[in-house]
Backbone as JSON Lines, residues from 0, in Angstrom:
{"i":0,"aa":"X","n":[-76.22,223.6,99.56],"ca":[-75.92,224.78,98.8],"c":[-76.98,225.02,97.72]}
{"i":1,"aa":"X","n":[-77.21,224.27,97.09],"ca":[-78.27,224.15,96.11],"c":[-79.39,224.52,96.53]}
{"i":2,"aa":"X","n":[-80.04,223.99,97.76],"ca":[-81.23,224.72,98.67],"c":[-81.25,226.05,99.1]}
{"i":3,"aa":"X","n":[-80.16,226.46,99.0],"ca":[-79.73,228.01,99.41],"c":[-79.92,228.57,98.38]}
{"i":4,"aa":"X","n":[-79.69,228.42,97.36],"ca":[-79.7,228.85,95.9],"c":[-81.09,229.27,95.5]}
{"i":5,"aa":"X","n":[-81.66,228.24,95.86],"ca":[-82.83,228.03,95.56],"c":[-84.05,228.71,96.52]}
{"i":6,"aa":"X","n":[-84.13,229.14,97.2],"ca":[-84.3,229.75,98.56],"c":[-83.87,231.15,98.1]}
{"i":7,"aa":"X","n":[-82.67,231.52,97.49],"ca":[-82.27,232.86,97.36],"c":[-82.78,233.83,95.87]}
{"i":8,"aa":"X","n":[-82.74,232.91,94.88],"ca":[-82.52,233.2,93.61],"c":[-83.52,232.4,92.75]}
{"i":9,"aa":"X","n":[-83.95,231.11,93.43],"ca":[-85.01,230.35,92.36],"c":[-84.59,229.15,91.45]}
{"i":10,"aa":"X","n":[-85.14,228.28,90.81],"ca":[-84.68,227.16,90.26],"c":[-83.34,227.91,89.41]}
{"i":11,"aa":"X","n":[-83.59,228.6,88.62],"ca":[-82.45,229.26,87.9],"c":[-81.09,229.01,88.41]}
{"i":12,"aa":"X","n":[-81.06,229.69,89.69],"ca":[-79.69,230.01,90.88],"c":[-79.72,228.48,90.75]}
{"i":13,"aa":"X","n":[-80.36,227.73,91.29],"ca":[-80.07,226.74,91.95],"c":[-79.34,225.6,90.85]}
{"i":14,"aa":"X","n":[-79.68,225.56,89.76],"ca":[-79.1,224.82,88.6],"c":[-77.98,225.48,88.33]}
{"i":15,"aa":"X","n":[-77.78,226.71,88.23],"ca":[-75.87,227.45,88.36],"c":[-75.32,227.01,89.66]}
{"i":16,"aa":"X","n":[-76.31,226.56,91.17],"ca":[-75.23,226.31,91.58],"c":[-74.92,224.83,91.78]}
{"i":17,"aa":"X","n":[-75.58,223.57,91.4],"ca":[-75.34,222.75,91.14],"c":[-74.11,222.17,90.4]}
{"i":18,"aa":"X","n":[-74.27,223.07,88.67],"ca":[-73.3,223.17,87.97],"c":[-72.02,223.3,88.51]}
{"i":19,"aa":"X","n":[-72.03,224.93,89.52],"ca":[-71.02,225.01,90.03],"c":[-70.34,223.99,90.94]}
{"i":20,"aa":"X","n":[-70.97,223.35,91.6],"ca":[-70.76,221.94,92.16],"c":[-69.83,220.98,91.65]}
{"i":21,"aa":"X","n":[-70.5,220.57,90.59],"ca":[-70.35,219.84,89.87],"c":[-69.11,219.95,89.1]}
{"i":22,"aa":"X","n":[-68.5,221.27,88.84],"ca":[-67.4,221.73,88.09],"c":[-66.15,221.55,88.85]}
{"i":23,"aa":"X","n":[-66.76,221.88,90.46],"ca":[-65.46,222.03,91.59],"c":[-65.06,220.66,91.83]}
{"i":24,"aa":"X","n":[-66.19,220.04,91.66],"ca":[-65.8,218.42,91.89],"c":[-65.13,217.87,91.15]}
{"i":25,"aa":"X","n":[-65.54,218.17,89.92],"ca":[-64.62,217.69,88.69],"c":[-62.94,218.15,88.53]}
{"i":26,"aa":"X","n":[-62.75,219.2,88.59],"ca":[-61.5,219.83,89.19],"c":[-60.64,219.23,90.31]}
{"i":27,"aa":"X","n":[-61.36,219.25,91.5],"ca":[-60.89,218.68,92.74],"c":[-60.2,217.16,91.98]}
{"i":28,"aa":"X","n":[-61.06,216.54,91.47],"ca":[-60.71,215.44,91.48],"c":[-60.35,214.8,90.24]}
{"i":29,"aa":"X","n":[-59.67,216.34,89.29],"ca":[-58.68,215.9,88.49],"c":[-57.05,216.55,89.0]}
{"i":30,"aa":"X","n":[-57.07,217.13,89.77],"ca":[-56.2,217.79,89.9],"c":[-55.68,216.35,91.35]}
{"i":31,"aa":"X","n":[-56.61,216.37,92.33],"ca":[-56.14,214.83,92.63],"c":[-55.78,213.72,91.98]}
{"i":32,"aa":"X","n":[-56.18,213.27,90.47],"ca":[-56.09,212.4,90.15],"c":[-54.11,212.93,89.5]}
{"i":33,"aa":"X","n":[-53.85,213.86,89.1],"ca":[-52.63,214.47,88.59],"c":[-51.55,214.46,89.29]}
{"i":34,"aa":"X","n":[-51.88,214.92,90.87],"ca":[-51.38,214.65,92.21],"c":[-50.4,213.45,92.47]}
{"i":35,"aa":"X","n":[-51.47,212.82,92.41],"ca":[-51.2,210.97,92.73],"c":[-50.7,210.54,91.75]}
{"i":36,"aa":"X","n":[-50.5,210.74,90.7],"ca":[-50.1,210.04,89.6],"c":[-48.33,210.45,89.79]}
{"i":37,"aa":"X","n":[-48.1,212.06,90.03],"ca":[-47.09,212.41,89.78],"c":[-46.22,211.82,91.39]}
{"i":38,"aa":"X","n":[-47.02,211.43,92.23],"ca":[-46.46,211.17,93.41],"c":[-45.96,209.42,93.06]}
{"i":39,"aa":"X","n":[-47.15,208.77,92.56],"ca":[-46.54,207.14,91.77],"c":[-45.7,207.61,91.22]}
{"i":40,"aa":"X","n":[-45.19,207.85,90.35],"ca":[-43.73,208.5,89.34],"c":[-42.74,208.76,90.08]}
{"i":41,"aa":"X","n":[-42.95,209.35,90.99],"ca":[-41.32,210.32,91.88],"c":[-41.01,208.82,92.88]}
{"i":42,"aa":"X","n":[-42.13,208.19,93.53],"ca":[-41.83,206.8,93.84],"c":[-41.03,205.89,93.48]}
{"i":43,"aa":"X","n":[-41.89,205.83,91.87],"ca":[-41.21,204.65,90.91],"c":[-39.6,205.35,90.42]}
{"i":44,"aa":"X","n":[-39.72,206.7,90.64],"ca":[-38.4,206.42,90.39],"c":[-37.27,206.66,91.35]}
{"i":45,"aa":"X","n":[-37.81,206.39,92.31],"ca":[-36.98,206.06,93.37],"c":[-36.93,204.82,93.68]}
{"i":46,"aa":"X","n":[-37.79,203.7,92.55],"ca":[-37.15,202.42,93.2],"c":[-38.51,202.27,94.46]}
{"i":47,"aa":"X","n":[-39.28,202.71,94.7],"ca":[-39.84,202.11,95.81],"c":[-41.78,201.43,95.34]}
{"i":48,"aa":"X","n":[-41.61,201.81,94.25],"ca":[-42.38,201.03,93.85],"c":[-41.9,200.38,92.46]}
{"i":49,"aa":"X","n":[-42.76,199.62,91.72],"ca":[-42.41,198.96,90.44],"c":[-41.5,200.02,89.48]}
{"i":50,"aa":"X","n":[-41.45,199.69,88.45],"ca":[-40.43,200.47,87.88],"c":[-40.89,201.18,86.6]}
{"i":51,"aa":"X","n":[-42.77,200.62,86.13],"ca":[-43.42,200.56,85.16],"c":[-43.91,202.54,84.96]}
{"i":52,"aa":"X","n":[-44.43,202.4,86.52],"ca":[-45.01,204.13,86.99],"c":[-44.14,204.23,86.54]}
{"i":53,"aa":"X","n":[-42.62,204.73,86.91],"ca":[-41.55,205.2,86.55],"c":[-41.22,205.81,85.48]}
{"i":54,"aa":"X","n":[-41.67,205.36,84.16],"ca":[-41.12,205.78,83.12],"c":[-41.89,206.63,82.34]}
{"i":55,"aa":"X","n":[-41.32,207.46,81.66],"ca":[-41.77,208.96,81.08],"c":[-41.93,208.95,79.5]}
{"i":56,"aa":"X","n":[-43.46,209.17,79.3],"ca":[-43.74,209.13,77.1],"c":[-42.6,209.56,76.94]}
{"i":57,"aa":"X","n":[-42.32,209.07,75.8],"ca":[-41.23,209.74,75.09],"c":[-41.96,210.44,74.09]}
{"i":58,"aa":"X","n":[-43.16,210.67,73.79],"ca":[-43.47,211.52,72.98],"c":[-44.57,212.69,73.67]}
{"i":59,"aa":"X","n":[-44.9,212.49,74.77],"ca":[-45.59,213.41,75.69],"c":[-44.57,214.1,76.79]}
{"i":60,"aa":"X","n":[-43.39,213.28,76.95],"ca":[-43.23,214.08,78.16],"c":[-43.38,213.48,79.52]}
{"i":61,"aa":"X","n":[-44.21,213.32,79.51],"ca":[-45.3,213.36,81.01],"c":[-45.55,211.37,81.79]}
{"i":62,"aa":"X","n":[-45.35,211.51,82.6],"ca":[-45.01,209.95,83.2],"c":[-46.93,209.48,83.05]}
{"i":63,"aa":"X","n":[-47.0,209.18,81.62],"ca":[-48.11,208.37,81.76],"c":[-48.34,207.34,82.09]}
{"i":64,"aa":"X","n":[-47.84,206.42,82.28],"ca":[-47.81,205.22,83.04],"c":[-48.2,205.08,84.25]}
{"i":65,"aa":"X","n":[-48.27,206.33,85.03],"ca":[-48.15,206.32,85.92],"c":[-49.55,207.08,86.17]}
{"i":66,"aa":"X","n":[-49.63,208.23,85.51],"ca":[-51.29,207.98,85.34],"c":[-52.2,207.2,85.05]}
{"i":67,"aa":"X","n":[-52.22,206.67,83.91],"ca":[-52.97,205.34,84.02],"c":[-52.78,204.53,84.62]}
{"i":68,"aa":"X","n":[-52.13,204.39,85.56],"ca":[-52.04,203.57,86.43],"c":[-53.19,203.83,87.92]}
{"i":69,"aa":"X","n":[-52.68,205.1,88.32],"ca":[-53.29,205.6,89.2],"c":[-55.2,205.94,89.14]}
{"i":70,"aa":"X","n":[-55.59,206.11,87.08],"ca":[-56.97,205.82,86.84],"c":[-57.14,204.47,87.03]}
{"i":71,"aa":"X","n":[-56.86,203.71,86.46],"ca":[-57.32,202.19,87.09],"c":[-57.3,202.23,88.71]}
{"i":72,"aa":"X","n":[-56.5,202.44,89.17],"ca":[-56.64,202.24,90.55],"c":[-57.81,202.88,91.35]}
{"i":73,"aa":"X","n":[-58.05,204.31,90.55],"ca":[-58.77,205.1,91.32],"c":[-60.68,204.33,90.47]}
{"i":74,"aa":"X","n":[-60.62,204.02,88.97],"ca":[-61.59,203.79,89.17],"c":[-62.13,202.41,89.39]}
{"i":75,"aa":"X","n":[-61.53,201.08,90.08],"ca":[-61.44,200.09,90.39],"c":[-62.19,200.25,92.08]}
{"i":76,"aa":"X","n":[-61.53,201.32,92.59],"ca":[-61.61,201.78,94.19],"c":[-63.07,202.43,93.92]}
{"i":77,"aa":"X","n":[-63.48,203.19,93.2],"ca":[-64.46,204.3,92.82],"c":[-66.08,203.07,92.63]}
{"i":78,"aa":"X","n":[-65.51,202.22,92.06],"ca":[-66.76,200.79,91.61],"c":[-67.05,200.18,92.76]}
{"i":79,"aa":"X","n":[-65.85,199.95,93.29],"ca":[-65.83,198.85,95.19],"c":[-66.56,199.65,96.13]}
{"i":80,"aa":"X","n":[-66.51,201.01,95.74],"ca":[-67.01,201.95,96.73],"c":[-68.44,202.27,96.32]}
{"i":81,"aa":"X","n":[-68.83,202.21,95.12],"ca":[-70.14,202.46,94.48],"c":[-70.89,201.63,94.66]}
{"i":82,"aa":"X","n":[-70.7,200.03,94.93],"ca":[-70.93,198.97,94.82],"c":[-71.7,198.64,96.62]}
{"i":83,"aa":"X","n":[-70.72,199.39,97.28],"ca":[-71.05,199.39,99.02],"c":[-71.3,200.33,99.39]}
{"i":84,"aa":"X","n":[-71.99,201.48,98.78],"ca":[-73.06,202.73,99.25],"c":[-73.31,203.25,98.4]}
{"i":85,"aa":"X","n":[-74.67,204.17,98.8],"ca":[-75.29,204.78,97.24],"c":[-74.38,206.06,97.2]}
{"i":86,"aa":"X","n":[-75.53,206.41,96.04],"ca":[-74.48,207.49,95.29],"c":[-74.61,208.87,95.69]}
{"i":87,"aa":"X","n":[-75.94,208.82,96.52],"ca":[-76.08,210.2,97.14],"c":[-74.91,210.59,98.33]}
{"i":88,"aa":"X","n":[-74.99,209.41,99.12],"ca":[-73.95,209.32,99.72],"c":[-72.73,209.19,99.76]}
{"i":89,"aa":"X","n":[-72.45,209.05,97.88],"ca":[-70.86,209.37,97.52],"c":[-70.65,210.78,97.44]}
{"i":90,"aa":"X","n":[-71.58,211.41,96.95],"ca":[-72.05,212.75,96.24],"c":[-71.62,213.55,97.37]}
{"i":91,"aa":"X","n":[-72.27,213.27,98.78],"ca":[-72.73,214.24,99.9],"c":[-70.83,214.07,100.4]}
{"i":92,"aa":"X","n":[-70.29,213.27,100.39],"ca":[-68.94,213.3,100.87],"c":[-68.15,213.55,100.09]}
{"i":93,"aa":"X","n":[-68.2,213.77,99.14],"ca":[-67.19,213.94,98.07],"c":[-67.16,215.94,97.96]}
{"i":94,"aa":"X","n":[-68.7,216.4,98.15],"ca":[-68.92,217.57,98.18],"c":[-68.41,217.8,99.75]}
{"i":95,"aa":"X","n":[-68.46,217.42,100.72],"ca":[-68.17,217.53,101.97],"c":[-66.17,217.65,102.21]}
{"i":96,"aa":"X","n":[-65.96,216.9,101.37],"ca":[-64.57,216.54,101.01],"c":[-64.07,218.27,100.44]}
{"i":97,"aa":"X","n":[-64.81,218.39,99.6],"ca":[-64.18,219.42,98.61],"c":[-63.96,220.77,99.32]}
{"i":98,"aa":"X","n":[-65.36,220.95,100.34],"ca":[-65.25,222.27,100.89],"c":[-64.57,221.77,101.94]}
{"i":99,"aa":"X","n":[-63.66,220.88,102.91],"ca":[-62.51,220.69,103.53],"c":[-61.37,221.12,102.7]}
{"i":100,"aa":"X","n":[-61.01,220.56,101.85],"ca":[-59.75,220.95,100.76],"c":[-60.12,222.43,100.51]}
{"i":101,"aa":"X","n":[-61.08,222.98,100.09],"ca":[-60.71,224.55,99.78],"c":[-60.76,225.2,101.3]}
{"i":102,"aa":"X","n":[-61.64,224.69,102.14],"ca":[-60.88,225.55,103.88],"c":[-59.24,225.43,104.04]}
{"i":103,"aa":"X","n":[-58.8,224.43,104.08],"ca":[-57.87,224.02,103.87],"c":[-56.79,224.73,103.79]}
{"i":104,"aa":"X","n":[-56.81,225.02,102.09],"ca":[-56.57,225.9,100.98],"c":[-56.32,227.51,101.37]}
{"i":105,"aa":"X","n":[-57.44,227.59,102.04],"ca":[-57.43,229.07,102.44],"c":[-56.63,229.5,104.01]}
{"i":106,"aa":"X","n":[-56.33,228.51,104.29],"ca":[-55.61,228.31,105.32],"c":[-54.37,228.33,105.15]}
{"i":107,"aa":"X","n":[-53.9,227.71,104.16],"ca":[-52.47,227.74,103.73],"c":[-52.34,228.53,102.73]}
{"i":108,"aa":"X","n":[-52.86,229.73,102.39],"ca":[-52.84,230.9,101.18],"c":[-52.81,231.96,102.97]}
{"i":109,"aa":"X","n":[-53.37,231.85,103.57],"ca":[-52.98,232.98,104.93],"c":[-51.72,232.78,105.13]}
{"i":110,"aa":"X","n":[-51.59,231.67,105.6],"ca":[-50.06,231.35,106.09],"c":[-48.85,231.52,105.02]}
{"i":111,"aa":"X","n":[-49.46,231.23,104.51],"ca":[-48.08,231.71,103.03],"c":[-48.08,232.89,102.92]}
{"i":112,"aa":"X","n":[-49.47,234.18,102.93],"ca":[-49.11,235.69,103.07],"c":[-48.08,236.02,104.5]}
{"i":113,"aa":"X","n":[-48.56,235.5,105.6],"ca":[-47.24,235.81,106.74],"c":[-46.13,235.5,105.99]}
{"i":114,"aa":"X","n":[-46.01,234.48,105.89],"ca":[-44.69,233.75,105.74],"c":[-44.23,234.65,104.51]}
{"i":115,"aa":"X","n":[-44.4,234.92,103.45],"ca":[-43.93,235.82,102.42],"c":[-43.46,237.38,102.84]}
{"i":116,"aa":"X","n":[-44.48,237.82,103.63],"ca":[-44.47,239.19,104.51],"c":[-43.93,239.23,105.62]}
{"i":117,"aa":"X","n":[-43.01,238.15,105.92],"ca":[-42.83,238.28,107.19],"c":[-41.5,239.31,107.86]}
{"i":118,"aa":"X","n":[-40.98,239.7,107.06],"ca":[-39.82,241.13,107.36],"c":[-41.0,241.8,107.37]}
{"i":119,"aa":"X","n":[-42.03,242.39,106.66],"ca":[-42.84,243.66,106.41],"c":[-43.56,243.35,107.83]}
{"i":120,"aa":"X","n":[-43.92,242.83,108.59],"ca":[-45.36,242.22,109.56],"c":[-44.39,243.1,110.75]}
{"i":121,"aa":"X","n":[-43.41,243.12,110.76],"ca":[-42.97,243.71,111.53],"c":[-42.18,244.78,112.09]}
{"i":122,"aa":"X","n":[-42.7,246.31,110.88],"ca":[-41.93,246.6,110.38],"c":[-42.9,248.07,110.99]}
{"i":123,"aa":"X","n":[-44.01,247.91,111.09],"ca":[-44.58,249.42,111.27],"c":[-46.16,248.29,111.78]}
{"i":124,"aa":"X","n":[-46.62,249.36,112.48],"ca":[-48.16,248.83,112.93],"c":[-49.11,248.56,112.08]}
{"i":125,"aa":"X","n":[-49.3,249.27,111.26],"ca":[-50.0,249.27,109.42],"c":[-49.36,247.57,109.27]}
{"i":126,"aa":"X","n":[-48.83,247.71,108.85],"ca":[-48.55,246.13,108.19],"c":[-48.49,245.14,108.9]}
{"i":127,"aa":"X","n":[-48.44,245.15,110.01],"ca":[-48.49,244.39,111.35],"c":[-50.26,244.02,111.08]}
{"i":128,"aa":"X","n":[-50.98,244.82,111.1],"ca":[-52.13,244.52,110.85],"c":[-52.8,243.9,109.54]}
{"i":129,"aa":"X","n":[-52.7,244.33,108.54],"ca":[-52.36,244.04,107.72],"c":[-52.54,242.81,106.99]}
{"i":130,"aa":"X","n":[-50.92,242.76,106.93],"ca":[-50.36,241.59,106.78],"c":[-49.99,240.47,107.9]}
{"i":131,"aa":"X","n":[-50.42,240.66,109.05],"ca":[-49.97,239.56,110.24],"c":[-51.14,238.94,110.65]}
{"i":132,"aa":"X","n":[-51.76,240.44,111.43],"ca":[-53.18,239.83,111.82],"c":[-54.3,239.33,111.03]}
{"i":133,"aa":"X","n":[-54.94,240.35,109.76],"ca":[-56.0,239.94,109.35],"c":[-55.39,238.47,108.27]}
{"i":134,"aa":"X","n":[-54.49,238.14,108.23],"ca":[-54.19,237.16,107.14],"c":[-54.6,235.46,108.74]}
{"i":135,"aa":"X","n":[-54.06,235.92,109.91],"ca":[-54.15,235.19,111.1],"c":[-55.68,234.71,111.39]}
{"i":136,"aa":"X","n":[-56.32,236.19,111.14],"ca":[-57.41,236.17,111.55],"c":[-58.12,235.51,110.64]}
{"i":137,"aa":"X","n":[-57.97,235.75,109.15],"ca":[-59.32,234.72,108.12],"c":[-58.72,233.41,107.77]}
{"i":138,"aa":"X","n":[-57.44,232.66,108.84],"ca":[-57.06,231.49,108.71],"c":[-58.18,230.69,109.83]}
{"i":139,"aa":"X","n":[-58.74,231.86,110.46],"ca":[-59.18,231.31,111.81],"c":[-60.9,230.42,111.16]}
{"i":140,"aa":"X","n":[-61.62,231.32,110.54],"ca":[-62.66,230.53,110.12],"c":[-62.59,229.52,109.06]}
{"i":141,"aa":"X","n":[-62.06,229.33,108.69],"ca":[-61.84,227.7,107.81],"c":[-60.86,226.98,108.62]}
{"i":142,"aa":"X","n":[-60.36,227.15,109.4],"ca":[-59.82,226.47,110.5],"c":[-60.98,225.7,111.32]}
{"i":143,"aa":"X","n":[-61.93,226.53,111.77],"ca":[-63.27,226.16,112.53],"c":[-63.91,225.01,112.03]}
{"i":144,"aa":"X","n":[-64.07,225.43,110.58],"ca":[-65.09,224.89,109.29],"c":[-64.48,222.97,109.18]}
{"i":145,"aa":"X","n":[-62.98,223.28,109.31],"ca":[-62.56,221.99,109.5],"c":[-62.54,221.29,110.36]}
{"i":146,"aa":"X","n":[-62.16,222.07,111.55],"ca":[-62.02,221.18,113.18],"c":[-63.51,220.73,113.27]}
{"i":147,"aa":"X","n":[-64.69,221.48,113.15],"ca":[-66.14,221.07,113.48],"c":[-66.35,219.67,112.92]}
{"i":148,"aa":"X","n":[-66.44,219.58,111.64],"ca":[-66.58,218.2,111.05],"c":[-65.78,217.09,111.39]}
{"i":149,"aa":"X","n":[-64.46,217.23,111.34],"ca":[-63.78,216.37,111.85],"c":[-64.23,215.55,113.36]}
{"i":150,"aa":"X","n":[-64.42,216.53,114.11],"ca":[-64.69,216.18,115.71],"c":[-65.7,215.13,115.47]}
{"i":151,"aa":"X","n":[-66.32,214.93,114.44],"ca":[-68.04,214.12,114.38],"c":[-67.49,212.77,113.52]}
{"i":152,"aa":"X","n":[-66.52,213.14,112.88],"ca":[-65.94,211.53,111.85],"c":[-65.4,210.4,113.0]}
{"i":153,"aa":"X","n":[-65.49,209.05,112.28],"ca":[-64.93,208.09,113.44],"c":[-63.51,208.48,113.29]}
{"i":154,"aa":"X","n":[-62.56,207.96,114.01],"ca":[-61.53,207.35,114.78],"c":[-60.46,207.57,113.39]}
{"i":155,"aa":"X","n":[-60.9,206.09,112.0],"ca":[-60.39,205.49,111.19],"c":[-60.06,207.13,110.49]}
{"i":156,"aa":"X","n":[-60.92,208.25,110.19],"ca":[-60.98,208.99,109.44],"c":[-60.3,210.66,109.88]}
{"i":157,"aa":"X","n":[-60.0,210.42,110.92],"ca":[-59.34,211.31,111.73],"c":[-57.66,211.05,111.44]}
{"i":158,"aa":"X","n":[-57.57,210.45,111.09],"ca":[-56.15,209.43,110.88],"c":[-55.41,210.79,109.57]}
{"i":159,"aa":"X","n":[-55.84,211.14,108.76],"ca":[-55.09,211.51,107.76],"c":[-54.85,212.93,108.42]}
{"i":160,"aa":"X","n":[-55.4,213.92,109.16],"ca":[-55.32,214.72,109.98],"c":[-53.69,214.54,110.5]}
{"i":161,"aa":"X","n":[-53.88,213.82,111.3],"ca":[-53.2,213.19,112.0],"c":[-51.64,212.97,111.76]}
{"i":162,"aa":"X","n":[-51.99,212.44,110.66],"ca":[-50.91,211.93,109.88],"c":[-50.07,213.37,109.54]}
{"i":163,"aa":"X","n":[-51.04,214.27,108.4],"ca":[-50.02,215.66,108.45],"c":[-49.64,216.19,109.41]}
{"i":164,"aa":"X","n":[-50.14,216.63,110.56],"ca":[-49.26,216.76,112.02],"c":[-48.19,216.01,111.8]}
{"i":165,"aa":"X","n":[-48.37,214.88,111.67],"ca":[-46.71,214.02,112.35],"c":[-45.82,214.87,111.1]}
{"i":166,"aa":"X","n":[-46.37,214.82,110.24],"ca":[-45.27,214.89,109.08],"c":[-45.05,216.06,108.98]}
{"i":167,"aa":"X","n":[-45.58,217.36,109.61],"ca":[-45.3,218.89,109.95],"c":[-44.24,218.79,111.22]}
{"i":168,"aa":"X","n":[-44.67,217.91,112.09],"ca":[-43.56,217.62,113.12],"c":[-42.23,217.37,112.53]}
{"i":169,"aa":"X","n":[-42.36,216.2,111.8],"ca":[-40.65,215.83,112.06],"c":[-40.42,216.72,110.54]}
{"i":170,"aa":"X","n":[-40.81,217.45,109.89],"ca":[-40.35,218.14,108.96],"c":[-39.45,219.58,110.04]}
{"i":171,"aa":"X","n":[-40.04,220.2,110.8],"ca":[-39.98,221.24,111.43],"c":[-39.27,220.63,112.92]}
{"i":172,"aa":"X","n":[-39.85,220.14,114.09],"ca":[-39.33,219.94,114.86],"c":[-38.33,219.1,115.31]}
{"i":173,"aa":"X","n":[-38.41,217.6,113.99],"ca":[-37.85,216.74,114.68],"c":[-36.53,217.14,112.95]}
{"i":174,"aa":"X","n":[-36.99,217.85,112.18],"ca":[-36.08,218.55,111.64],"c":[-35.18,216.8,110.54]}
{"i":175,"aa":"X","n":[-36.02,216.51,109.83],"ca":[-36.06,215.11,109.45],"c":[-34.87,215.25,108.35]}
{"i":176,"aa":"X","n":[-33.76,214.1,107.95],"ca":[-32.99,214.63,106.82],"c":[-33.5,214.19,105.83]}
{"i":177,"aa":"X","n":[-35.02,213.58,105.38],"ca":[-35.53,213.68,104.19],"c":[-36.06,215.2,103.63]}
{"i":178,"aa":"X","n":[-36.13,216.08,104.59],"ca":[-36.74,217.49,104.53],"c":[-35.23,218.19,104.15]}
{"i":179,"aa":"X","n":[-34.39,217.78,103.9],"ca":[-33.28,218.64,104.4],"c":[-32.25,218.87,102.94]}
{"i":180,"aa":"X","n":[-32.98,217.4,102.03],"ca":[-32.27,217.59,100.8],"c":[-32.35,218.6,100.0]}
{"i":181,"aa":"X","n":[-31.19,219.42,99.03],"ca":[-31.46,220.36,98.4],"c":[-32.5,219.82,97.21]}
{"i":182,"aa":"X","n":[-33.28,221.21,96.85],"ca":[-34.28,221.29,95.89],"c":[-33.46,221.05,94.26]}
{"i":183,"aa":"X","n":[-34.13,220.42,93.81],"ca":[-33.45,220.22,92.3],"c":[-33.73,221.72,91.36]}
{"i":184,"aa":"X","n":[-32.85,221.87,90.52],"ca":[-33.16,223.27,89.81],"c":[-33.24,222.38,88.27]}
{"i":185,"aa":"X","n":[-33.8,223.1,87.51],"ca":[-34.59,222.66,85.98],"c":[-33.22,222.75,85.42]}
């Protein structure tokens, strides 16, 4: 991207789009790090992990424990991993990573316009188009953007793919009664 930049616009472009890089990454992978933390917490307090995640500041609010927990973990994993390849090569996957998660992203922002529209999609030809097809249709190229790369990863790394299938399956088909509990209201 940066070569494109640079190619298009000149060192200038190319240092905005670095930055920009650099910003998405940072994001990505605080908003992961927030993720995981809150997923240790709903764990711990279910008892299925320690009981430490579990518990909530009493003066924040917010299950810190369980974040710091999940920073140690993540930057313990982050050193082991720094330690057994360079950093360009953390860099190049981590950026490789990011534009998967926003294809992704845009994949499930289509599908959520059907799914929101879905009395209207079928309601007159205008909105049929609309709202059915073209939301169908720009799920289709970041769909691509993902299947391409994937097809080229080993075996081990194909696995998390994988994994959401199953868990779209028995949410939907195999119709699971962990999917089935009512939603808590505030």
């Amino acid at each position: 991207m940066v070569d494109v930049a640079t190619a298009l616009g000149g060192t200038g472009w190319a240092r905005l789009m670095a930055l920009a890089i650099t910003l998405s990454v940072t994001a990505a992978t605080g908003t992961g790090i927030v993720l995981t933390s809150r997923i240790v917490y709903g764990m711990a307090s279910y008892r299925t992990l320690p009981l430490l995640p579990g518990r909530v500041s009493p003066r924040f609010k917010t299950p810190a424990a369980a974040s710091v927990t999940v920073g140690a973990l993540i930057i313990a994993a982050t050193w082991a991993y720094i330690l057994a390849t360079s950093a360009q090569a953390i860099f190049g996957e981590v950026v490789s990573l990011a534009g998967l998660l926003a294809a992704a992203s845009c994949i499930l922002t289509a599908l959520a316009t059907i799914a929101c529209y879905r009395r209207r999609v079928i309601s007159n030809a205008l909105d049929t188009v609309i709202l059915g097809v073209l939301p169908l249709a720009a799920a289709g190229f970041p769909g691509w953007i993902i299947v391409k790369p994937v097809q080229n990863e080993p075996a081990s790394q194909r696995r998390s793919p994988a994994g959401i299938i199953v868990m779209g399956c028995a949410r939907f088909a195999l119709r699971s009664a962990f999917f089935q509990t009512p939603r808590e209201s505030a």
